[in-house]
C-alpha positions in Angstrom: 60.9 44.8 168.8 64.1 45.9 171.0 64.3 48.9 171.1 68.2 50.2 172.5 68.4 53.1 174.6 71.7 55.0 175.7 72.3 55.6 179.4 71.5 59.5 180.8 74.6 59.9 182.3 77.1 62.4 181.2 80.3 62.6 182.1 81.3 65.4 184.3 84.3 66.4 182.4 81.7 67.1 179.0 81.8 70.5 177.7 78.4 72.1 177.3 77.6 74.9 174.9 76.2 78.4 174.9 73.0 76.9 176.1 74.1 74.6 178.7 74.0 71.1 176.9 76.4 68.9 176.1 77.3 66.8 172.8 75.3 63.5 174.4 72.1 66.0 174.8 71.7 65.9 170.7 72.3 62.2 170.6 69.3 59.6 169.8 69.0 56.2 170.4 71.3 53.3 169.8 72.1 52.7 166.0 71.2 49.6 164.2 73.0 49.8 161.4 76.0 47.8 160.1 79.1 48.3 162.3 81.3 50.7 159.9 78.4 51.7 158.2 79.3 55.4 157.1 75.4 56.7 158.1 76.8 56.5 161.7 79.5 58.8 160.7 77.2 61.4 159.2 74.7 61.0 162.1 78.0 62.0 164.3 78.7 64.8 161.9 75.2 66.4 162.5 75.5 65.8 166.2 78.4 67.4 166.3 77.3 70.5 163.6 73.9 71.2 166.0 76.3 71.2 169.2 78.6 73.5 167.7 75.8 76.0 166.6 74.3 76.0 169.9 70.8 74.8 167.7 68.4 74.7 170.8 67.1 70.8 170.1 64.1 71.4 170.4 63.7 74.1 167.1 65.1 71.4 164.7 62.3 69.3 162.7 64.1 65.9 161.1 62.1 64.2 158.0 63.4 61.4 156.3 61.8 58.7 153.4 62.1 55.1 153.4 65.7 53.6 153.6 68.6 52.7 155.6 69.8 56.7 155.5 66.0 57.1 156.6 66.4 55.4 160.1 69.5 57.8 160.8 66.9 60.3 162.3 66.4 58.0 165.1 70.1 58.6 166.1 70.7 62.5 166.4 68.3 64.9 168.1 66.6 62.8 170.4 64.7 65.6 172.0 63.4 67.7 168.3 60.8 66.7 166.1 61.0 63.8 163.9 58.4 62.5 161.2 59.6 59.2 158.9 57.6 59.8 155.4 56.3 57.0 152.6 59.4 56.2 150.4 60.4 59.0 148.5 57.8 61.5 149.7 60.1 63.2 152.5 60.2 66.6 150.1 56.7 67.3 150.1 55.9 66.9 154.0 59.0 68.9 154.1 57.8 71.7 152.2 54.3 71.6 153.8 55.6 71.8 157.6 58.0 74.7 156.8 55.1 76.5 155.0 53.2 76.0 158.5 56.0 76.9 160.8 58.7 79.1 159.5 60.2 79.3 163.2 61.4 75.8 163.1 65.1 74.7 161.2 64.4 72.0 158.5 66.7 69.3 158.1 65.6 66.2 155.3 67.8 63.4 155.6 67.7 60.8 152.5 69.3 58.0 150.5 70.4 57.7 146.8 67.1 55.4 146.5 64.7 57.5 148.3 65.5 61.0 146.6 67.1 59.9 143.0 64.8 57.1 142.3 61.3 57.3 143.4 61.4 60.2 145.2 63.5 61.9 142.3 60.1 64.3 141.7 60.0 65.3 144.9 63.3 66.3 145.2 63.5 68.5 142.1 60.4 70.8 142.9 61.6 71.3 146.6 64.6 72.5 145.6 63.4 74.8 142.3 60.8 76.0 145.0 63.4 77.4 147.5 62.5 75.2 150.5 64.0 76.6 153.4 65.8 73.2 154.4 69.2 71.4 154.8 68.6 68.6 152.5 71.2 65.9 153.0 71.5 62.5 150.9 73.5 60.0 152.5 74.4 58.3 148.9 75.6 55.1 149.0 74.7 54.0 145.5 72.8 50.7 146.4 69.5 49.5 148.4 71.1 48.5 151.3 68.1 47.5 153.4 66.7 45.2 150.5 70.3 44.2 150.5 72.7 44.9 147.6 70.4 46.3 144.4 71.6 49.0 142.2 70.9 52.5 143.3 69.8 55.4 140.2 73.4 57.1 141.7 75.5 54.0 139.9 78.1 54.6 137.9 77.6 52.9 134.5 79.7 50.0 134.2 80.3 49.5 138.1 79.8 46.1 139.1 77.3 44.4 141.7 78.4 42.1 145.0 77.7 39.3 142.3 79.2 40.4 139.4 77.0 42.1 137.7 77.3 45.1 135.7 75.6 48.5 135.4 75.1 49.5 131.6 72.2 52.9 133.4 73.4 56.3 133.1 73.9 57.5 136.9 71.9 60.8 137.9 74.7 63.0 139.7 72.0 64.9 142.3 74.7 67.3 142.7 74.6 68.4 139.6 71.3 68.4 139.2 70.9 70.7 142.5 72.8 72.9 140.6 70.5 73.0 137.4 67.4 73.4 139.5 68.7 76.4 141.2 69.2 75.4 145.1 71.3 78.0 146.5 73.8 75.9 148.3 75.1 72.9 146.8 78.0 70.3 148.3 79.4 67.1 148.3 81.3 65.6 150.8 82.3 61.7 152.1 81.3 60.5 155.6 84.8 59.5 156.5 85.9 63.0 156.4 84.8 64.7 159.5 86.8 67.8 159.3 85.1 68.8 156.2 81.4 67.6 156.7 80.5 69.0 159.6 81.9 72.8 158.9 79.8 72.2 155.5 76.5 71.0 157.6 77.2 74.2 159.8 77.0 76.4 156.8 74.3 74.5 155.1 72.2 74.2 158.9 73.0 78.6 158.9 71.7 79.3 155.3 68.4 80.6 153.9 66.9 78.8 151.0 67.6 75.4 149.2 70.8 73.5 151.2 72.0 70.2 149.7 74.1 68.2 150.4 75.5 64.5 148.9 77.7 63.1 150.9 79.2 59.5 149.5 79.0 57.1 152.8 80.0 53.3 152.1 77.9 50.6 153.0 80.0 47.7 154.6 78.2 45.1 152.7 77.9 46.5 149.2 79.7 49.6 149.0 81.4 49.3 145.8 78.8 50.3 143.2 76.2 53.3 142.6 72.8 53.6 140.6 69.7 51.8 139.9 68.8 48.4 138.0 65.4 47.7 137.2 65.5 43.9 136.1 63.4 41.7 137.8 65.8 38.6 137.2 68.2 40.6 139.2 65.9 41.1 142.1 64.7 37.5 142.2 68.7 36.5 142.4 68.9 39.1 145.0 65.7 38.1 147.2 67.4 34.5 147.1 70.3 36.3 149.0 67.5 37.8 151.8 66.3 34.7 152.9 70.4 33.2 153.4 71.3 34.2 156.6 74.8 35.3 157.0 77.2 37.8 159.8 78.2 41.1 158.9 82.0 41.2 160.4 82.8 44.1 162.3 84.2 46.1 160.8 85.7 50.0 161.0 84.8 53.2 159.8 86.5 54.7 157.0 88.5 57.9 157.8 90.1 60.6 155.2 92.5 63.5 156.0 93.8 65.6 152.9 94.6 69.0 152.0 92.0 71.3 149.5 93.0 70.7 146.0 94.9 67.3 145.9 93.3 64.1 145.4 93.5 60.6 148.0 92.5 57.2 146.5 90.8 55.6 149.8 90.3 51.9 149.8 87.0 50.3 150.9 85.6 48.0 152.6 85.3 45.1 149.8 89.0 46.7 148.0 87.6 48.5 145.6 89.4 52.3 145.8 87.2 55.5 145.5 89.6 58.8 144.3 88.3 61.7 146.4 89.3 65.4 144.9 88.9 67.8 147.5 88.6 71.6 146.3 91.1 73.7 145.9 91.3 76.9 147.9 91.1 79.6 144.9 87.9 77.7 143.9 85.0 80.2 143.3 81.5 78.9 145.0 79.6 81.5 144.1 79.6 80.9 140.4 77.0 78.3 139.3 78.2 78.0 136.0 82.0 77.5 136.4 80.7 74.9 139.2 78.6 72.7 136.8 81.9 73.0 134.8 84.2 72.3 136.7 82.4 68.9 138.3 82.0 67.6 134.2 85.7 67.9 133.9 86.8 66.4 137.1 84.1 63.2 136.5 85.8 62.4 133.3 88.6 62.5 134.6 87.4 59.9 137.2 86.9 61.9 139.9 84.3 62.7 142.8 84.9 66.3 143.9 83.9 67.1 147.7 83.6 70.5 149.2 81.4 73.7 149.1 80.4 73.6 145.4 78.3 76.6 144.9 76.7 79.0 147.4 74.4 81.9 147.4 75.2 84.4 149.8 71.8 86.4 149.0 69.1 83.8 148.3 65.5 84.1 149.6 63.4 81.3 150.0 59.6 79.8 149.3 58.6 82.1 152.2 59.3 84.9 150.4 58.1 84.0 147.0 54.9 83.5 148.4 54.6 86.4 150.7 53.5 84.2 153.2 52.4 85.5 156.9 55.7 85.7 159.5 53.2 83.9 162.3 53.4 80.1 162.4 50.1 78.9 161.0 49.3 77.0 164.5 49.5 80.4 166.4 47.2 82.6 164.1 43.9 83.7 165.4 40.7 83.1 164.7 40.7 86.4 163.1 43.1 86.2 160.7 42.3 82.3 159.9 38.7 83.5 159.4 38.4 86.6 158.3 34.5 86.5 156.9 32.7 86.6 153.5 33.9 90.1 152.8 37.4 89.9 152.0 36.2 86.0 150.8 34.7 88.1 147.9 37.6 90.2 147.1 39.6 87.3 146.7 37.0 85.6 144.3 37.1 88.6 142.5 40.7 88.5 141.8 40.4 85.1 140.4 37.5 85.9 137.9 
């Protein structure tokens, strides 16, 4: 295994933060992933949103599941905590790590596949449960490291690399964050830097259930969404594993516009995605009008990106609970054991 490692020089003329480091200090390792690839651009967005908030590296916790989003981890935040979950189980070691240590910032990073497929479970009962996380889903509506299957984020009737089409129902996670009550919900496209990392700044700041899908293209099959389950179409697609072929380099997509006008952007393979960007009398604080207002602009065609809905008051699972301010791992003996007696109380409640 080669493992790519960035030089430790900085450049003298690099602007440190509040706290002394530079933008290279939250950097990783050496990405792996297709050249263009929009992961790379969201990695840079969180590099760039943890710089900016002066987030001490070493008090952010990175989880991810099983996919190509999943080995983004490896290239922001070198110097924090990192743990790479079973697919789809990326929630649930969330939730149990913040539940141990409240002290630490949470930020899940996941894939249409990981979170709306498989790990689609998981991802409902962290967010009904408050989770005090940024949850991000790098969505690019395919299985890129199995190489070009249908993601459960498809839009029916897209087509595959091959042709083929998807008659599935897509699951919108946006919309669904919205039904299960997470208290920040957004949307957003890699390309668009200005907009994603103010949003990961306010998601990375809030209290309670932060998510947020962010559309990123994949270079090799970036013009479909969603999920197929067929087996004939997986045994047509593991005859295109074993064919080896060159990814071209290629560049990342970029996208400028003002709030509440709508750019077609053109990808990799010529397909064009129509982004609608909010406009600035938008309300974000009404759920309701929010789950509205993303129904009419999807018939219409349209992927809406922005600060959907926000919750300038929520609490999270810490609360609900009424769980103990001291991280688990520094509690005494004492309070871990506190003898038979109060064991009996408890019992006692239960009966």
């Amino acid at each position: 295994m080669t493992y790519l490692a960035k030089p430790r020089l900085h450049h003298p003329s690099l602007v440190p933060n509040e706290l002394g480091f530079t933008r290279r200090d939250y950097e990783g390792s050496v990405s792996t992933l297709c050249a263009g690839c929009g992961h790379d651009s969201i990695s840079a967005a969180i590099i760039q949103a943890c710089y900016e908030l002066d987030l001490p590296p070493h008090r952010v916790a990175k989880l991810s599941g099983i996919g190509c989003s999943s080995k983004t981890p490896d290239y922001f935040l070198g110097a924090s905590h990192g743990f790479n979950t079973v697919h789809g189980r990326m929630p649930s070691v969330l939730t149990g790590a913040n539940l141990a240590n409240r002290d630490l910032i949470y930020l899940g990073v996941s894939g249409d596949g990981d979170s709306a497929s498989i790990g689609f479970g998981q991802f409902a009962h962290a967010v009904r449960r408050g989770v005090n996380m940024t949850y991000i889903v790098e969505n690019n509506g395919v299985y890129g490291l199995t190489k070009g299957q249908f993601s459960a984020t498809s839009d029916r009737g897209s087509k595959s690399k091959k042709g083929v089409v998807n008659h599935d129902s897509a699951i919108d996670l946006v919309s669904v964050a919205l039904q299960l009550g997470a208290t920040f919900v957004a949307r957003s496209f890699s390309g668009d830097k200005a907009q994603l990392v103010p949003l990961i700044k306010a998601a990375l700041s809030h209290k309670g259930a932060a998510f947020i899908d962010t559309v990123s293209p994949c270079v090799q099959f970036n013009n479909h969404a969603g999920s197929t389950k067929s087996y004939d179409y997986v045994r047509e697609h593991n005859e295109s594993v074993n064919r080896l072929d060159v990814v071209p380099l290629r560049d990342p997509i970029h996208v400028d516009y003002a709030p509440g006008t709508t750019v077609q952007v053109t990808q990799h393979d010529g397909s064009v995605l129509s982004l609608h960007k909010l406009a600035e009398h938008y309300d974000p604080t009404d759920r309701i009008a929010a789950m509205s207002y993303l129904a009419q602009r999807q018939a219409a065609g349209e992927i809406v990106t922005g600060l959907l809905y926000v919750d300038p008051e929520a609490t999270d699972l810490h609360e609900a609970l009424e769980t103990v301010e001291t991280p688990l791992n520094a509690l005494a003996d004492r309070a871990l054991i506190p003898g038979s007696g109060v064991l009996a109380k408890l019992n006692a409640t239960l009966r």
